[in-house]
C-alpha positions in Angstrom: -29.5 15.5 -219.3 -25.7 16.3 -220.2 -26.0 14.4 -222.9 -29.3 14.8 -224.4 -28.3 18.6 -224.6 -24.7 17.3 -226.0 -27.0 15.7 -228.8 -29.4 18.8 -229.6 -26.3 20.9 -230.7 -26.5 19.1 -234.2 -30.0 20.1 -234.7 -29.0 24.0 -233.6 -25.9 23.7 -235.7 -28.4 22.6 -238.7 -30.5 25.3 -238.0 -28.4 27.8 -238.0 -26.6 26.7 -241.8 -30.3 26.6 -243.2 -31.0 30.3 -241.7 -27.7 31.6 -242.9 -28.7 30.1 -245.9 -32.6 30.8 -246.4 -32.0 34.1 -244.5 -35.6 33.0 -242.7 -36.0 31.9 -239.1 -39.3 29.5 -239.2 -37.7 27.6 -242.0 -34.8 26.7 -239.4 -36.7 26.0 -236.8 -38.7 23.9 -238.9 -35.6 22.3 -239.6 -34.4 21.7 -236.3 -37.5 19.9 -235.1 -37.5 17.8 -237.5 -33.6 16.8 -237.0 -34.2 16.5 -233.7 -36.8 14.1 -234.5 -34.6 12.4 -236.7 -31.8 12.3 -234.1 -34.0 11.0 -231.6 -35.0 8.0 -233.7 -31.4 7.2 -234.1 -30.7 7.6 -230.6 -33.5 5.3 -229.7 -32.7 2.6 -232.1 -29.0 2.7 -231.9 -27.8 4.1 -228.9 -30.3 3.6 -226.2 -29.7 -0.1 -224.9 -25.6 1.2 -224.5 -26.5 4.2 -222.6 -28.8 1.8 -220.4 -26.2 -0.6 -219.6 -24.0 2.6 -218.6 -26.8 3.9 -216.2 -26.8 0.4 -214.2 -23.3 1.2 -213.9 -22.0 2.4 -209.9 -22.6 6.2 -209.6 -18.9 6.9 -210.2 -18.6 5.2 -213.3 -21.3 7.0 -214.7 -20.0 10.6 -213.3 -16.8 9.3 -215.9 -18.5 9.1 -218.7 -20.3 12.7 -218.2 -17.0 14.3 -217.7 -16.7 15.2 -221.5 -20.9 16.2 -221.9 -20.2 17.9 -218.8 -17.6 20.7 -220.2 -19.2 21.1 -222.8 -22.5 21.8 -221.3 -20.9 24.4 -218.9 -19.2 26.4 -221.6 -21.9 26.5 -224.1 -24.2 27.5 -221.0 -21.9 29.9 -219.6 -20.7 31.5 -223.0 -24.1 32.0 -224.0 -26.3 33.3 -221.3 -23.6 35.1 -219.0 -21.5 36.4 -221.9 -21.9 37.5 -225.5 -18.4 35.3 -226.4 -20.0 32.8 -228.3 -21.3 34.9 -231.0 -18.5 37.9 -231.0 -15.7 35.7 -232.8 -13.1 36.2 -230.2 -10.5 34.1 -231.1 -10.4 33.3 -226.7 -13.6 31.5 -227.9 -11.9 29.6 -230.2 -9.1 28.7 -228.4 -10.8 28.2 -224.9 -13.1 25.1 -226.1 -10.8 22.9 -227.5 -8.7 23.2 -224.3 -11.5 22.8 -222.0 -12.4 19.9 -224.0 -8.6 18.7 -224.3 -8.9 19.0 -220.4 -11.8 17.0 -219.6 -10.6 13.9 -222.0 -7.5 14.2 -220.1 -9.2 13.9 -216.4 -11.9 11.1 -218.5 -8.9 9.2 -218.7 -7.3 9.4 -215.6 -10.1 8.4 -213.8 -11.1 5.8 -216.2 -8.3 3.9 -215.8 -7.9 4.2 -212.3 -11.4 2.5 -212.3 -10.3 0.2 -214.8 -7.3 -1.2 -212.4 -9.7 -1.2 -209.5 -11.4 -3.2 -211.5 -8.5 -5.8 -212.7 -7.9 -6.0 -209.5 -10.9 -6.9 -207.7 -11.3 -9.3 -211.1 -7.8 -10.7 -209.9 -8.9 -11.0 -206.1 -12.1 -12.7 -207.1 -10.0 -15.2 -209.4 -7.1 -15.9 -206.3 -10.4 -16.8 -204.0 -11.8 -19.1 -206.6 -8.1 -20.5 -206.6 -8.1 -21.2 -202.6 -11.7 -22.5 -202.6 -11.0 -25.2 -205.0 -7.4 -26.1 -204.1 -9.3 -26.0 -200.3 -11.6 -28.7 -202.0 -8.3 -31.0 -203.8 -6.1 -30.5 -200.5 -9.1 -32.2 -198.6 -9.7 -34.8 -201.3 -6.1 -35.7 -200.7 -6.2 -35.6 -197.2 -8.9 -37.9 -197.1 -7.1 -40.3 -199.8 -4.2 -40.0 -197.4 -6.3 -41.3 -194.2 -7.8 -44.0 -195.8 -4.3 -45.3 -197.0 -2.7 -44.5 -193.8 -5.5 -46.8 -192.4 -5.0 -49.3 -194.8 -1.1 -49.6 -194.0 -1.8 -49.7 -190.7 -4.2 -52.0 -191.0 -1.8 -54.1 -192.9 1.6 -53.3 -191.1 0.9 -56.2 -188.4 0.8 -58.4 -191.5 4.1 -56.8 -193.0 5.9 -56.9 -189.3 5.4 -60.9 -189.6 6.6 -61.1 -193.2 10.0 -59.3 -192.0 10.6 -61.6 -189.3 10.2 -64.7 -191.3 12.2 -63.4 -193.9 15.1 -62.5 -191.0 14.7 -65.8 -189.6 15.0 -67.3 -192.8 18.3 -65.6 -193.3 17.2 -63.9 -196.4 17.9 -60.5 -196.1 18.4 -59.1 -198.8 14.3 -59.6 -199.7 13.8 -58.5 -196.0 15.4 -55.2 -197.5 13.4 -54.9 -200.3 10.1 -55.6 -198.6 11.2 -52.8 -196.3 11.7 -50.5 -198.8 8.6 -50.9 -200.5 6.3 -50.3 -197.2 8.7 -47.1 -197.2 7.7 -46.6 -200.8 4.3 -46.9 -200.0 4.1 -44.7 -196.8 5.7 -42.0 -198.5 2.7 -42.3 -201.6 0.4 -41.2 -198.2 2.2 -38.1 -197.4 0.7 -34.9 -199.4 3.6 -32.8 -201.4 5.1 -29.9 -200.5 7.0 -27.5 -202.7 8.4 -24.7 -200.7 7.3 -22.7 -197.2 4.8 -20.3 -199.3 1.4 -21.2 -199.0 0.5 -19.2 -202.1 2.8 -21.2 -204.3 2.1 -24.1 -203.0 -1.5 -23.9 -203.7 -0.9 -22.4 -207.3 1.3 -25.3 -208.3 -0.8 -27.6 -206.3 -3.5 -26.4 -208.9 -2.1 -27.7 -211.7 -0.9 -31.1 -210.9 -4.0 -33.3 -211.9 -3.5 -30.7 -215.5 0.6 -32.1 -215.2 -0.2 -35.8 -214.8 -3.3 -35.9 -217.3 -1.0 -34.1 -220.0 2.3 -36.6 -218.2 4.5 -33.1 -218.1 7.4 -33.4 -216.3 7.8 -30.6 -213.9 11.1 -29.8 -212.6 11.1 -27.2 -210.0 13.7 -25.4 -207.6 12.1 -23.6 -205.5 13.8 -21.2 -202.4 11.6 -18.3 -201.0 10.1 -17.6 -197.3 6.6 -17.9 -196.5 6.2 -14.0 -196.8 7.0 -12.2 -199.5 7.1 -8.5 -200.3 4.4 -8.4 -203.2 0.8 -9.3 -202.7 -0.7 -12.7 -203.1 -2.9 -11.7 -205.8 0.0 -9.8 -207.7 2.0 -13.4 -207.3 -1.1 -15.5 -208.4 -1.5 -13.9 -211.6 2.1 -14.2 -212.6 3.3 -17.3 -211.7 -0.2 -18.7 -212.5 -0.3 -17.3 -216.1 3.0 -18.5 -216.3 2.6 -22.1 -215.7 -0.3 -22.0 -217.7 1.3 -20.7 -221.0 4.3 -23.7 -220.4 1.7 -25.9 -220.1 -0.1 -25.0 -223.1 3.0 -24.8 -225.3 4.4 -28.6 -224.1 0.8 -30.1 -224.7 1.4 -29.7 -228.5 5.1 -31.8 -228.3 5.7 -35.5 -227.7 5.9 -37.1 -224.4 9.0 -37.1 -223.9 9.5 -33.4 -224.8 6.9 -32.5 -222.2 8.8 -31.2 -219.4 8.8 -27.3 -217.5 11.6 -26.0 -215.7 10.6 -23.8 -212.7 13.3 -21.7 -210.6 11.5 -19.3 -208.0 14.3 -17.8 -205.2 15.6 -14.8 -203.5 18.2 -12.5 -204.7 18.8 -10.1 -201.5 15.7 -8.6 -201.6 14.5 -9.5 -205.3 11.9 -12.3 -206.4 13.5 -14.3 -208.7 11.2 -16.1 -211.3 12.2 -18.4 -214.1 9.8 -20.7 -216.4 11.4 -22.4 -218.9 9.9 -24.7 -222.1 10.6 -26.0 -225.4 8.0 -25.4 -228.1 7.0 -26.4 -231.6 7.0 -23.8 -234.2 7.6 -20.2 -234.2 7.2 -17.6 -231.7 6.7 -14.3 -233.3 7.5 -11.0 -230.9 5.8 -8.0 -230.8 7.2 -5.0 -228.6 8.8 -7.9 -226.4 5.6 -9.9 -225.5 4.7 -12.8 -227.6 2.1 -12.4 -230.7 -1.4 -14.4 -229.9 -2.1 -16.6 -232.3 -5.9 -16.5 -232.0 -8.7 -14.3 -230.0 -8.5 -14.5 -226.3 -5.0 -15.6 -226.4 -2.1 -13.5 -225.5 -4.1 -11.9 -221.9 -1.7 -14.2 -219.8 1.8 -12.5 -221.3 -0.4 -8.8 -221.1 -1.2 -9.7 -217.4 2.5 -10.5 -216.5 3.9 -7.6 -217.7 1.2 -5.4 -216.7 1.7 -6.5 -212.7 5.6 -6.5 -213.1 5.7 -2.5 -214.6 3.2 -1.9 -211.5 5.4 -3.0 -209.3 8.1 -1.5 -210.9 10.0 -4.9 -212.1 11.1 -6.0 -215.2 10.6 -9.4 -217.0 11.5 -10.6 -220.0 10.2 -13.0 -222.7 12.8 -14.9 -224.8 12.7 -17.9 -227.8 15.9 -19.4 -229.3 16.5 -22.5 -230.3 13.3 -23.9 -229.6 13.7 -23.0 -226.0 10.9 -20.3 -224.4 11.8 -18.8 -221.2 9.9 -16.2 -218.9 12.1 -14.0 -216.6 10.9 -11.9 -214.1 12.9 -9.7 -211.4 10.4 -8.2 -208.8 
């Protein structure tokens, strides 16, 4: 209703320019129904499917987009029927609408965005649960690899017990040593990996390693923190996660033996510590500190890091020299 009467003021406007023109009133109402015909049409054919979409929309996303119809309405209505102010050229008139109006964009977009980072973050929440239900799925994939070759080796170890004693007995024992260290080799293939006490981090890097074998990238990591930390697991997710992924995708492009990223995660008193660093071909263009996407859709990962770290009031920091790319981040 707010803003089908927001639309009809262009018909009354027109109306009114063709009777200050003609000087005659049927020839501007004649002219407003047939712009408001006209309107309509346009509405219809143009506009209609958008403001559908909207009204599907939860109730309070809606009552944000009829702040600014809303003012309006309430002005016009109240200047016009309770008062005279509309029509006496008071300057409060002309004054008074533009702030009203200035106003209600202001409130439209303090609400908006609050609904728009409710909305990143339930995005965000929905993305970490998707992470835990698929690393859930590759951590029992590897459990059950790990059972099968536990029961393998111990299937087997009766057999290897016996090779040991011959080879003792034989008085070669130097090849006793070596046989000992491979079923030591092989025990430790069983055992699933572990990067630090976090469970969080963990499962992020966890995440990637099938991605870091395909692609052979040589992760070196140093990692220090406790299994709780002061920011939220979703906050970490999307950092260290778009992180990883960027490396990633700037090492695929190099030779094999230039694929490698550095990862140092630790404690600084009471500060996260983050560091990612990778080489990478080409040129890394900066603009306002965060590196330039190349392409659509690219570029949301370096947005999404700074974007949690200035919500969290942190700092991080994007740096290229000497082919060298490095992601810092203080939280």
């Amino acid at each position: 209703m707010l803003s089908a009467y927001l639309c009809c003021q262009l018909s009354k406007w027109l109306g009114l320019l063709v009777l200050e023109i003609s000087g005659k009133m049927w020839i501007s109402y004649a002219v407003r129904c047939a712009a408001t015909i006209a309107i309509g049409y346009v509405i219809i054919r143009y506009f209609a499917s958008s403001i559908a979409v909207i009204l599907t929309k939860p109730v309070k996303t809606v009552l944000i987009f009829g702040i600014l119809p809303a003012a309006y309405y309430l002005f016009d209505y109240i200047a016009t029927v309770y008062t005279d102010l509309l029509y006496s050229g008071s300057e409060v008139v002309f004054e008074f609408l533009p702030f009203i109006l200035c106003i209600a964009y202001l409130f439209f977009s303090i609400v908006y965005f609050k609904e728009y980072e409710e909305k990143c973050e339930a995005e965000q929440y929905n993305r970490l649960m998707e992470l835990k239900r698929t690393q859930s799925e590759k951590e029992i994939e590897a459990i059950k690899r790990s059972e099968h070759a536990v029961s393998i080796l111990r299937h087997d170890m009766r057999h290897f017990m016996n090779n040991i004693v011959v080879l003792i007995n034989q008085g070669d024992s130097e090849k006793a040593k070596a046989y000992i260290s491979e079923i030591i080799k092989s025990a430790d293939k069983t055992a699933t990996q572990r990067y630090c006490e976090n469970e969080i981090v963990n499962m992020i890097i966890s995440s990637y390693e099938n991605q870091l074998k395909e692609l052979e990238i040589n992760l070196c990591h140093s990692i220090q923190i406790p299994g709780k930390l002061h920011i939220s697991d979703i906050d970490l997710t999307s950092i260290l996660s778009n992180g990883i992924e960027n490396a990633i995708n700037a090492v695929a492009a190099l030779e094999k033996d230039q694929r490698r990223i550095t990862l140092d995660l630790r404690m600084n008193d009471d500060k996260l510590l983050l560091s990612i660093k990778n080489p990478f071909a080409g040129r890394v263009e900066m603009t306002d500190g965060i590196p330039r996407a190349k392409g659509d859709g690219h570029g949301l990962g370096t947005q999404s890091i700074k974007y949690i770290t200035e919500k969290l009031s942190g700092n991080c920091q994007f740096l290229a020299k000497d082919g060298q790319f490095a992601l810092r981040v203080v939280l």
